[in-house]
C-alpha positions in Angstrom: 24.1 -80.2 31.9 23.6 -79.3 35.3 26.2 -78.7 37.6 27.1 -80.9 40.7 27.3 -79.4 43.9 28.6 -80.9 46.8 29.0 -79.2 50.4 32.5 -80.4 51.3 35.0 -81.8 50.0 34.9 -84.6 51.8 31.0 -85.2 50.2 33.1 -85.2 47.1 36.1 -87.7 48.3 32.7 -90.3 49.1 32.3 -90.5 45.3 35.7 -92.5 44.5 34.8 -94.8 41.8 32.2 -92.9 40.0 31.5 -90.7 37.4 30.5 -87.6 39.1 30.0 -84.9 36.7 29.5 -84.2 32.5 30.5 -80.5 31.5 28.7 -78.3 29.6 29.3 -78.4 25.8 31.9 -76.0 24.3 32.0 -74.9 20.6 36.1 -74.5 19.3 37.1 -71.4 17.2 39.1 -71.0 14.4 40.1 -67.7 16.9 40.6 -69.9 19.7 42.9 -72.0 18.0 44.8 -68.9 16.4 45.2 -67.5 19.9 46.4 -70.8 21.2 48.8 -70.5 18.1 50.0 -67.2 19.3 50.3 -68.0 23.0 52.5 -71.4 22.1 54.0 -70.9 18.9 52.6 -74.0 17.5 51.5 -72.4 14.1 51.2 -75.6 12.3 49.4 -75.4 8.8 46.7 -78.1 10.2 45.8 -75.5 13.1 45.9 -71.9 11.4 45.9 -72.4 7.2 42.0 -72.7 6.8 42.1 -72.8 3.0 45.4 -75.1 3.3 44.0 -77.5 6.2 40.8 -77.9 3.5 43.2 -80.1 1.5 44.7 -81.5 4.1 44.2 -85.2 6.1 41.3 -83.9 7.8 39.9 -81.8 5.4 39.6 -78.7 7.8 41.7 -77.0 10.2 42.0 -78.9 13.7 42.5 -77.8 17.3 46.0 -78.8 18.9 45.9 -81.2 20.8 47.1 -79.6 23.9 44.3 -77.2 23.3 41.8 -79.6 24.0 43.7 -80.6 27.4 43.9 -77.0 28.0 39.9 -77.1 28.4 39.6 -79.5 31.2 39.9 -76.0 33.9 36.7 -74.9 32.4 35.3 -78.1 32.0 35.3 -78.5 35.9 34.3 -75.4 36.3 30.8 -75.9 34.0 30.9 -79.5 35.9 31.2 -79.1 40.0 31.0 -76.9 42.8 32.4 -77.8 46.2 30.4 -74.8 48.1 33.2 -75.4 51.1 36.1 -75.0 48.9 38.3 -72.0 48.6 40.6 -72.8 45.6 42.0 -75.8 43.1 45.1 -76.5 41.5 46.7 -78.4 38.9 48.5 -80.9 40.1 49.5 -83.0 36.6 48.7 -85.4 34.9 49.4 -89.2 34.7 48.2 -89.8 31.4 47.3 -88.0 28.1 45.7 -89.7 25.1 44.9 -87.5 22.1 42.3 -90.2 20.3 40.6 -88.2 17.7 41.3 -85.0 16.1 38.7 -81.8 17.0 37.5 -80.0 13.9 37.2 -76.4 14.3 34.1 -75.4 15.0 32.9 -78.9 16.3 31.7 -79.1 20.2 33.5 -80.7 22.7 32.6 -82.0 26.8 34.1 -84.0 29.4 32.8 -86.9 31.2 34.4 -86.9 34.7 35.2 -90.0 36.7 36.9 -89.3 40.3 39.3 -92.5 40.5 40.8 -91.3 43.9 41.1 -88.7 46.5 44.0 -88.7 49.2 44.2 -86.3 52.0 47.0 -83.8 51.8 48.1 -81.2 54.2 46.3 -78.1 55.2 42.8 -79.9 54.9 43.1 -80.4 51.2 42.7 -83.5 49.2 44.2 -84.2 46.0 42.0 -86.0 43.6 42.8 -87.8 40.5 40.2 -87.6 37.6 40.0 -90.6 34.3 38.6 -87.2 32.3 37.3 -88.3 29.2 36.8 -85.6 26.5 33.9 -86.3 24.1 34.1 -84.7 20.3 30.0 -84.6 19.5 29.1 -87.5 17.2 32.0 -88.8 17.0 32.5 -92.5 18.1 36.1 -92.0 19.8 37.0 -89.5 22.4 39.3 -86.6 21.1 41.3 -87.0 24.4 41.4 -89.0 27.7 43.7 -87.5 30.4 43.9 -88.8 33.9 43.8 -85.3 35.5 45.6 -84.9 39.3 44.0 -81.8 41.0 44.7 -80.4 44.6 41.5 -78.7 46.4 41.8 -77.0 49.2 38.4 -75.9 51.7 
């Protein structure tokens, strides 16, 4: 995909109601999810048992679910440029669906919709994203999360 780039933030704030931006696609590891593993402690047999997860519901190991929501920094990143913007930061979120599960090695992007963006101090604006992560061929979304992000020129 090709990234958007927009001058200001404000150029940005104009496209309320729209879906700005689609990532790039990004393949998920059976090493990613074993360092996500390590990092939260969720070890899980569906996550880190290959051979065990082969028998299991979805007949290979999966991603966790917060690992997929754990993309949406580099999702933005492949996504949009503000050129007059210094820094970002997570805000929170509103609302997390986990809709489909993510096969390792399966290929994941985000569709981003900008649903509103508020001025906040220091010239920033906080902006809330309906961010819909898309699991390649697959008919359902592996997660929608309504994203809340503070950006600051």
């Amino acid at each position: 995909m090709t990234k958007k780039t927009f001058q200001t933030l404000q150029d940005l704030a104009a496209c309320v109601g729209q879906e700005v931006a689609v990532s790039d696609w990004i393949s998920v590891t059976q090493q990613q999810v074993n360092q996500f593993a390590e990092a939260t402690g969720d070890h899980q047999w569906i996550h880190v048992d290959v051979e065990r997860a082969k028998s299991g519901p979805f007949g290979a190991p999966i991603a966790h679910g917060f690992l997929t929501l754990s993309l949406l920094p580099k999702f933005f990143e492949t996504a949009i440029d503000v050129v007059e913007s210094r820094m970002g930061v997570n805000y929170g979120l509103n609302r997390v669906r986990f809709m489909s599960p993510v096969p390792v090695g399966q290929r994941l992007r985000a569709r981003m919709k900008l649903l509103s963006a508020e001025p906040i101090p220091n010239d920033g604006l906080q902006m809330t994203w309906e961010t819909t992560i898309e699991l390649e061929g697959a008919a359902k979304p592996a997660c929608v999360a309504e994203s809340v992000v503070r950006r600051f020129p």
